[in-house]
Wavefront OBJ file of the C-alpha trace (Angstrom):
o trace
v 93.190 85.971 126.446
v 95.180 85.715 123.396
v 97.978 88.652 122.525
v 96.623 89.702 119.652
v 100.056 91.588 117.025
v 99.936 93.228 113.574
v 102.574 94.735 111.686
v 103.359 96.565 109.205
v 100.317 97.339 106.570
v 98.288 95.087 109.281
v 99.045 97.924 111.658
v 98.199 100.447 109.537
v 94.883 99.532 108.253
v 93.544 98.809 111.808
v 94.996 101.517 113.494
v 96.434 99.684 116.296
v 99.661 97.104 116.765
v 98.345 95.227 119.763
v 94.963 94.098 121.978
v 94.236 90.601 123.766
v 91.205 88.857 122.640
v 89.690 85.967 123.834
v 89.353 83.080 121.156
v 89.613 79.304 121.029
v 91.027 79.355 117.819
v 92.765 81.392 115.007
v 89.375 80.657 113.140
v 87.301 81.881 115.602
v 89.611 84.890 116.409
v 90.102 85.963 112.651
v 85.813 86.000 112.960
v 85.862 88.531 115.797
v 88.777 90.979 114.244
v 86.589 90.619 110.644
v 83.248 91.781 112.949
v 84.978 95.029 114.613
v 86.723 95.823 111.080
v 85.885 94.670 107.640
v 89.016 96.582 106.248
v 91.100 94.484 108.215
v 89.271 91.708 107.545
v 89.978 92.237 104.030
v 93.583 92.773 105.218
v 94.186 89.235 106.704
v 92.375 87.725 104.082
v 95.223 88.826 101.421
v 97.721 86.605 100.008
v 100.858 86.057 101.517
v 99.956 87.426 104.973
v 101.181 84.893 107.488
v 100.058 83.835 111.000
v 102.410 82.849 113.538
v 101.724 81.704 116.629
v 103.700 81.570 120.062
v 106.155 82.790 117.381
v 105.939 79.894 115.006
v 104.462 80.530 111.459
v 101.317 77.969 111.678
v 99.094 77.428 108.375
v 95.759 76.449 108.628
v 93.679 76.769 111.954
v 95.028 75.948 115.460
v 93.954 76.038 118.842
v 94.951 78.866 121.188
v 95.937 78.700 124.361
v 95.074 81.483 127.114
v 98.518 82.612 126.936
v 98.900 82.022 123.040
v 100.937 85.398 121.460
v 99.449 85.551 117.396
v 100.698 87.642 115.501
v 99.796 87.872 111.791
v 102.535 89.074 109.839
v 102.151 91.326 105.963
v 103.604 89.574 102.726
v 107.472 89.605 102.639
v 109.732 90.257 100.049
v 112.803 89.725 99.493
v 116.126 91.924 97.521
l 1 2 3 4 5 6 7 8 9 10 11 12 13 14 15 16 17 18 19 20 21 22 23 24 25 26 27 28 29 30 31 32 33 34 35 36 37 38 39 40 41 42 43 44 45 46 47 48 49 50 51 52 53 54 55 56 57 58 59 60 61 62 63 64 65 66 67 68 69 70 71 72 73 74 75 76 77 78 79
């Protein structure tokens, strides 16, 4: 099962920071999180949120292992 991390606004609109999900891929896991919550669905969908995965930022879709850590991360800014 994957470990499953939000921060920040993530967090906040879901109401939790972690859970472990199984999933094959980020596609596929983004599809389950979007069924339990649309908000956060909404939330992931945003620009400028980031995935990373086993703690490098990954674009696109990718496979995931059964001890793959993802954690999707809210748009940075910078000062």
């Amino acid at each position: 099962m994957a470990r499953v991390l939000l921060f920040g606004p993530l967090r906040d609109v879901a109401g939790w920071r972690e859970r472990e999900l199984a999933a094959e891929s980020l596609a596929e896991l983004r599809r389950l999180l979007g069924a339990d919550d649309p908000g956060l669905a909404a939330a992931l969908a945003a620009p400028g949120v980031q995935v990373a995965l086993d703690q490098a930022i990954v674009r696109g879709d990718a496979a995931l292992s059964a001890t793959a850590e993802v954690a999707f991360l809210p748009p940075m800014s910078g000062g």
